[in-house]
Structures are given as C-alpha cells and as structure tokens.
N, C-alpha and C positions, 0 to 999 in steps of 0.2 A: 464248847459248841453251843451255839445260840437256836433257840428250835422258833420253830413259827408261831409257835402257842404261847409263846413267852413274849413275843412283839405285837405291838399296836394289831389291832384291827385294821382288815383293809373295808377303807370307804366302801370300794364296788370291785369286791374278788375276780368278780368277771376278764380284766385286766391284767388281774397278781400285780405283786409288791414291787417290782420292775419298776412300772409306768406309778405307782403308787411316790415311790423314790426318787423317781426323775421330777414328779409335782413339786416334791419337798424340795428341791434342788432349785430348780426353776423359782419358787418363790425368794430363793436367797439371794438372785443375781441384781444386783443395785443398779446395772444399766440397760434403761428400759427396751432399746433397740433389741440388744442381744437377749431378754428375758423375753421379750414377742418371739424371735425367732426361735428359741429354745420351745415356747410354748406352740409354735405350729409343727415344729418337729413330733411332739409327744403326740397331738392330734394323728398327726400320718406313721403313728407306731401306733396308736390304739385302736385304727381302723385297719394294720395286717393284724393285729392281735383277734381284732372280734371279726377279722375276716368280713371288713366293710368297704364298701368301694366309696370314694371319697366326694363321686361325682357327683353323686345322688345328694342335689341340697338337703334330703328329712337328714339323711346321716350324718352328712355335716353338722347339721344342728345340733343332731340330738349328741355328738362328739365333744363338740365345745363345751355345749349343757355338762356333760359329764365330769369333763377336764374341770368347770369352775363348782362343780359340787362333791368332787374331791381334793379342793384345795380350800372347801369353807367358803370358797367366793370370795377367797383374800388373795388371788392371785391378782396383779393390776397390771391386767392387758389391755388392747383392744380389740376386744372383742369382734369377731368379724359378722355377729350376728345378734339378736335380744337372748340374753339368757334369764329364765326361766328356775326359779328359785320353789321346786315342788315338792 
C-alpha cells in the first residue's frame, strides 16, 4: 500500500492529488488540440472542487493562474488569459 506521505508533494493541496494527476497527464498528451481540451476540463473540475463559479472572470483567472503553477508553467496551452508567474 502506497500512503501519501511517501508520494511527491502536492503543488496546492487545496485541489488533492486528483486534479494534481490529471496536470501530470495532461502534460503527456502530444496533440495539442486534445491537450487544450483536457486542460479546460481540469479548470471546470477545479472550480467544483474549490466550489468556484466559473462566471466570475477574477476566478477564472486566478483558475488558470493555478492550473499553469502546478504544472511548473510547462504545460503548453493557450492560455485563455495572461498568466501571472508569483
């Protein structure tokens, strides 16, 4: 049995390893199309997760901001907004 304490660090716990796993995923997928779509998925799972409404452009923002500062800012999307490297 693999416990949590013995696996990576999560970037922003806030989320859990779930959405942490799907990042990791999402970075592997080599066609760009389907690696956009995957990665605006994970944004509308990490806005029921923090119980964020999605309408609200600050949330949006600060959603994306998130998504590309637990992927190291190595995911290569397009971003649907300036992200913000803080």
């Amino acid at each position: 049995m693999e416990y949590n304490t013995n696996r990576p660090r999560l970037k922003m716990p806030s989320y859990g390893r779930n959405v942490q796993t799907m990042v990791e995923e999402c970075m592997k997928i080599e066609r760009t199309a389907d690696r956009q779509a995957y990665a605006e998925r994970i944004v509308e799972v990490m806005a029921i997760v923090s119980q964020q409404n999605l309408r609200n452009p600050e949330i949006h923002h600060k959603l994306w901001n998130h998504l590309a500062y637990i992927s190291d800012y190595k995911l290569n999307i397009e971003y649907p907004c300036e992200i913000n490297r803080t």
